[in-house]
C-alpha positions in Angstrom: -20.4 1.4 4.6 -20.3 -2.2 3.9 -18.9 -4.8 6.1 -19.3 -2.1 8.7 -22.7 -1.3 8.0 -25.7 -1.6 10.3 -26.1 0.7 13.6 -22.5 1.1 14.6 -22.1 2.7 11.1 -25.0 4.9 11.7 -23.9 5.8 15.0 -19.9 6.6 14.0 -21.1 9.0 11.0 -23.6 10.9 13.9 -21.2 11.0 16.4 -18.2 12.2 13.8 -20.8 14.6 11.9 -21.9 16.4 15.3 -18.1 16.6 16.4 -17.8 19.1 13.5 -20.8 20.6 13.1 -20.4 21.5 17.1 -17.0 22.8 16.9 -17.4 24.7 13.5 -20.5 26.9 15.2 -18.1 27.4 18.5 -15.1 28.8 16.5 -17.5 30.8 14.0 -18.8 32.4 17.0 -15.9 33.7 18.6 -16.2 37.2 17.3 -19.7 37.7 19.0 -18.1 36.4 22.3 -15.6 39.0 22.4 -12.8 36.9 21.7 -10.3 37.0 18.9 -11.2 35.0 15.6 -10.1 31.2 16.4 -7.4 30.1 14.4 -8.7 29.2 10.8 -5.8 26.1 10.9 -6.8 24.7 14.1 -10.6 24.4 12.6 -8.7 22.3 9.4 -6.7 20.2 11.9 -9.9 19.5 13.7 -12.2 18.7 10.6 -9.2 16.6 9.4 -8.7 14.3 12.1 -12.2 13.3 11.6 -12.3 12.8 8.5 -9.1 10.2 9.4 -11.2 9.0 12.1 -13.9 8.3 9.5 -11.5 6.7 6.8 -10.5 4.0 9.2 -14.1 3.1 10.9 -16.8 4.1 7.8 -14.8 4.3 5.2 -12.3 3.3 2.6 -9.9 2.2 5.3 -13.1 0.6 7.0 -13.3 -2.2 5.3 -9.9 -3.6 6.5 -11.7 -6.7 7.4 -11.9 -8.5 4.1 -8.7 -7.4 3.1 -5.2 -7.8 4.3 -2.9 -6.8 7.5 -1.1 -4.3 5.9 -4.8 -2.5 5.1 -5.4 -3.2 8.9 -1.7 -1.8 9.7 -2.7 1.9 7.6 -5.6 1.9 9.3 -4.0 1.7 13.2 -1.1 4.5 11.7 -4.2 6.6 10.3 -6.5 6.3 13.9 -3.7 5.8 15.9 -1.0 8.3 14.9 -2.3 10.8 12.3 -5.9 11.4 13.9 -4.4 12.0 17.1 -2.1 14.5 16.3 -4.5 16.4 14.0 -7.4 16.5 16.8 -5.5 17.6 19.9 -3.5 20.3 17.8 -7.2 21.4 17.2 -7.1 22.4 20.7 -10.9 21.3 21.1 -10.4 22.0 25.0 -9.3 25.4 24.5 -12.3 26.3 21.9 -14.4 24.6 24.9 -13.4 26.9 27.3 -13.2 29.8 24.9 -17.5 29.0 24.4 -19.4 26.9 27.0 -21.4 28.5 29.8 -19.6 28.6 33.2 -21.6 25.0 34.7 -20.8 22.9 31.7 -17.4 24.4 31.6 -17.0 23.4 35.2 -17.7 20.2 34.6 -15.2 19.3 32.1 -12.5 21.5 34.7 -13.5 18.9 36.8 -13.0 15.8 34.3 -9.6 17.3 33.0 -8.6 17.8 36.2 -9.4 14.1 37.2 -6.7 12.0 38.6 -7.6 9.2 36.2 -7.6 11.1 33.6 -4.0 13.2 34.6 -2.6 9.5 35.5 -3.6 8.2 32.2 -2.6 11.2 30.1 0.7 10.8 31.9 3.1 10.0 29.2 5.1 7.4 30.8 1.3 5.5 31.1 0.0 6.5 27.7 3.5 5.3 25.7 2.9 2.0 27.5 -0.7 2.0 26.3 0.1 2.7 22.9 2.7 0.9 22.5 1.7 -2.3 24.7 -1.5 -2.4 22.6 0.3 -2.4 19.1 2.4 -4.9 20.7 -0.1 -7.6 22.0 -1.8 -7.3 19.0 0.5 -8.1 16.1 2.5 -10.9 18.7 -0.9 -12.4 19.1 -3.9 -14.1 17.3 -6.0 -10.7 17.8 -4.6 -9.1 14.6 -5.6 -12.0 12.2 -9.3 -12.3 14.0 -9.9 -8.9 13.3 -9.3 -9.1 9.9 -11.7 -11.1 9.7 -14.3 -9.5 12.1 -15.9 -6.3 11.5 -16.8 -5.5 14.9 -13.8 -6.7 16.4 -11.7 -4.8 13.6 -13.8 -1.4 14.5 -13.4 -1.9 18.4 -9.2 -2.5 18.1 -9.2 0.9 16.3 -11.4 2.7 18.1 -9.1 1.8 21.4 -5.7 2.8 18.9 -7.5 6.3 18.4 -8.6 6.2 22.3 -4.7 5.9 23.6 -3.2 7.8 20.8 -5.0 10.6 21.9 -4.2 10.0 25.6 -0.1 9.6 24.2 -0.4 12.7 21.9 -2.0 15.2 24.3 0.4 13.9 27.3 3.6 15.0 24.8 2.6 17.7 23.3 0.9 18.4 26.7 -1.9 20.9 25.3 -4.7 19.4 27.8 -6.2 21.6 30.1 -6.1 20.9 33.8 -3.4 18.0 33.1 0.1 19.2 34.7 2.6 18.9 31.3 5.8 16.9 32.4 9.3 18.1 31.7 10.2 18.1 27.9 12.9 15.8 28.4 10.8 12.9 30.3 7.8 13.4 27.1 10.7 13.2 24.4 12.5 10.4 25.9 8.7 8.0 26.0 8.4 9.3 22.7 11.9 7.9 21.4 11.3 5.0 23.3 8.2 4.3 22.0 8.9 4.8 18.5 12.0 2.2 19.2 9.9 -0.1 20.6 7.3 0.3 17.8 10.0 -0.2 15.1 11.6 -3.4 17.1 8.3 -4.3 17.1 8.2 -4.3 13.1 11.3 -6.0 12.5 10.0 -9.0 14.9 7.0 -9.1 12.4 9.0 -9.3 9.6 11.3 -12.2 11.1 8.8 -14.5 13.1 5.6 -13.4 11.2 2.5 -12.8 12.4 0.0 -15.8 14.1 -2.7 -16.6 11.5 -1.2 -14.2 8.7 0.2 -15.4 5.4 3.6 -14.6 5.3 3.6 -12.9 2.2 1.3 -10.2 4.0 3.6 -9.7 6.5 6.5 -7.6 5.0 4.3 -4.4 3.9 2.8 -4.2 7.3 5.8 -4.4 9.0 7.0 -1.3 6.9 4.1 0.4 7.1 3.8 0.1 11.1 8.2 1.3 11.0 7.3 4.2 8.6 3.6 5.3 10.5 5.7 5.6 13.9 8.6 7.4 12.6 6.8 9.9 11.2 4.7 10.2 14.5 7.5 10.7 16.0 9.0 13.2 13.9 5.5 15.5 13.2 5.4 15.2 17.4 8.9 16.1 17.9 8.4 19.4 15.6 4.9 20.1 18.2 7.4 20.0 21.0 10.3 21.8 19.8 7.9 25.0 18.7 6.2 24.9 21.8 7.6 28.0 23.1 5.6 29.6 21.0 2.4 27.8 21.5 2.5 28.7 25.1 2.8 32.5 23.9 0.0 32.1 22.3 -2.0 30.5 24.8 -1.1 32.8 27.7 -2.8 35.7 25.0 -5.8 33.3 24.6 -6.2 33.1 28.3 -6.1 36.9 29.3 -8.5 37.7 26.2 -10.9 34.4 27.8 -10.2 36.4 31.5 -10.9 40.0 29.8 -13.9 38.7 28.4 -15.4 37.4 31.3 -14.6 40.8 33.4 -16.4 42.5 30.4 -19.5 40.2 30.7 -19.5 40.5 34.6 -19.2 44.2 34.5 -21.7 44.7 31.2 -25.4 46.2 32.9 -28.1 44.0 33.1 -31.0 44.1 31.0 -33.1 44.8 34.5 -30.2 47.5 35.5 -30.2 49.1 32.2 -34.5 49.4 32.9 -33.7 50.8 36.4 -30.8 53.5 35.6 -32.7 56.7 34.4 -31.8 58.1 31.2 -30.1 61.5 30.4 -31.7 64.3 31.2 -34.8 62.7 32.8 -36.8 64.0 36.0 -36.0 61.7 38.9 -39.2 60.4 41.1 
């Protein structure tokens, strides 16, 4: 780190480094549960969207602060757009379910199934997040301060990674105790939104950007058009194959329900002390 440095640093690279090291020991030790080896593309999807996650905040991305906006524009398509998609199709909730012990997994039932959280994963809400966010920022003075600010450069992309993850999982609708819409109403805020986002690049290009030196302003308006477009388009392709997924996830959840029957019905150690063995005398 560099401009970033200092505790926030420190505390990004633990938080990012025990995200991994947590999910690689859950999916390693699938086998032992009983359950079917987890998906060897889900665990590079997963690793992968932190490592985006930890371009943009810690590191060569990270220093978008003393350089220019279309730097700071690569790093809200890499946090906002790319990281998003790679960690929900890493399907973190599922491997959760798939591993923690029934009170912890209770508890994030319970916070899954939250109204906040099924209102804000919502995709007409999360589209007006995302987009609304991108929106105020580059129409506004916020995109020039924190190009200039560290902190305030690391806080406007951790809350792009915050609401792209709340507009991914409500499309591709792969979030666990959220009700998934209809597919036409989550393609139709994902058209919208990448029409809105590209509108939103031409008015860069035209009127500029407050406190940016127009010759900046071009690249970053390109990069913003191109970063949504192909949000769009690696999100539509999630959508259209999700047939499929849901296949696969009705399998996942009868192996996760056979599993638990097997667990329930398995002796105790204290049973397996009180059932005489073969062929022994009886008291």
């Amino acid at each position: 780190m560099h401009s970033h440095g200092g505790m926030l640093g420190t505390f990004t690279l633990i938080a990012l480094t025990l995200a991994g090291a947590v999910y690689i020991v859950g999916a390693a030790g699938q086998r032992r549960r009983g359950h079917p080896t987890w998906p060897l593309t889900r665990t590079v999807s997963w690793i992968a969207g932190l490592l985006a996650v930890a371009a943009v905040l810690v590191g060569p991305l990270g220093h978008a602060g003393n350089h220019d906006l279309t730097t700071h524009v690569l790093g809200h398509v890499v946090i906002g757009m790319l990281a998003p998609v790679l960690l929900v199709l890493g399907s973190p909730v599922t491997l959760a379910r798939r591993t923690l012990e029934p009170v912890p997994l209770q508890r994030l039932g319970r916070l899954a199934g939250n109204p906040l959280t099924a209102a804000l994963a919502f995709p007409v809400v999360a589209g007006v997040l995302a987009v609304g966010a991108s929106w105020l920022l580059y129409t506004g003075t916020t995109a020039a301060d924190s190009t200039h600010d560290p902190a305030l450069h690391s806080v406007v992309m951790i809350g792009f990674l915050l609401v792209g993850l709340l507009l991914t999982a409500g499309v591709v609708g792969v979030s666990a105790g959220i009700r998934r819409s209809p597919r036409w109403l989550r393609v139709a805020v994902l058209v919208l939104a990448t029409a809105v986002l590209c509108a939103e690049a031409v008015l860069m290009a035209v009127d500029g950007v407050p406190g940016i030196a127009a010759g900046q302003v071009p690249s970053s308006a390109v990069a913003l058009a191109v970063g949504a477009v192909l949000y769009a388009v690696a999100l539509g392709a999630v959508v259209a194959t999700e047939r499929r997924r849901d296949a696969r996830a009705a399998r996942e959840e009868q192996d996760l329900r056979s599993a638990a029957a097997a667990r329930s019905a398995a002796p105790t150690g204290a049973d397996q002390e009180a059932r005489p063995t073969e062929g022994a005398p009886v008291a």
